[in-house]
C-alpha positions, 0 to 999 in steps of 0.5 A, spaced: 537 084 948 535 078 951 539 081 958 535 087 957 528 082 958 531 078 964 531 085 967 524 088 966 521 081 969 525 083 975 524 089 978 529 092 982 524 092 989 528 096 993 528 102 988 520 100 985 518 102 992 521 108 991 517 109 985 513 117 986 506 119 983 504 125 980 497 127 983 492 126 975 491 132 970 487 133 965 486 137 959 480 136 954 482 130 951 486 126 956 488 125 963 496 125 965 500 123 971 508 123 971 511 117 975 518 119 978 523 113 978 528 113 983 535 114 979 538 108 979 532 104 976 532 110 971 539 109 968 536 102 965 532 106 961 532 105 954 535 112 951 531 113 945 524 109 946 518 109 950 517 104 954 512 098 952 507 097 959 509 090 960 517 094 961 514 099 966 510 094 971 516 089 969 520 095 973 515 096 979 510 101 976 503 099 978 498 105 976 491 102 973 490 100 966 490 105 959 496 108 961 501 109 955 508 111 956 508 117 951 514 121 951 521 123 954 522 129 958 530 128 956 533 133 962 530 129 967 529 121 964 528 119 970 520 122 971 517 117 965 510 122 962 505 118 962 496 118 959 489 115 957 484 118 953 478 122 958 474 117 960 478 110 960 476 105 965 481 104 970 479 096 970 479 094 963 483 100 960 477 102 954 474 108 954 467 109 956 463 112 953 459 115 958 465 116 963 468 119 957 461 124 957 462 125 965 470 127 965 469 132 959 463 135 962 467 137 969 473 139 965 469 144 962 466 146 968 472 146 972 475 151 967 468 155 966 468 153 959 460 152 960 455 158 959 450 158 965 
């Protein structure tokens, strides 16, 4: 274990600048992303956990706060799933209440779930 933790505090930085991220999506509740690790960062992956904040950015994933690890896609392991509640400020990492009111607000409107 104690290896394990040596690796998180050293990422790999030839393969962290690789690292690719997916445009934001949301659905009613929560905003996603996907962030692609290149595959030989991918292979220190643990194989059954989601992977603590502090063991993503020890690997070289930087994307603002209230981001949690929530699942793994297991064809692909190296693309980690990624999401926040509607209305997490990107600098603390809580939900706002009224940024909470504004992104469900256009996320009704842009999928036409409000009458006019």
């Amino acid at each position: 274990a104690i290896l394990e933790e040596t690796h998180w505090k050293k990422p790999l930085t030839m393969s962290a600048s690789r690292i690719e991220y997916s445009e934001k999506y949301a659905d009613d509740v929560n905003e996603y992303r996907h962030v692609i690790l290149p595959k030989e960062l991918a292979k220190t992956l643990p194989k059954s956990r989601l992977l603590t904040e502090a063991e993503w950015r020890g690997m070289g994933v930087q994307q603002s706060r209230g981001w949690q690890h929530y699942a793994i896609h297991r064809p692909e392991p190296h693309i980690l799933l990624f999401r926040r509640p509607l209305g997490t400020d990107p600098q603390s990492g809580r939900v706002d209440p009224e940024l909470e009111r504004a992104a469900r607000e256009e996320y009704k409107n842009q999928f036409g779930l409000v009458r006019k």
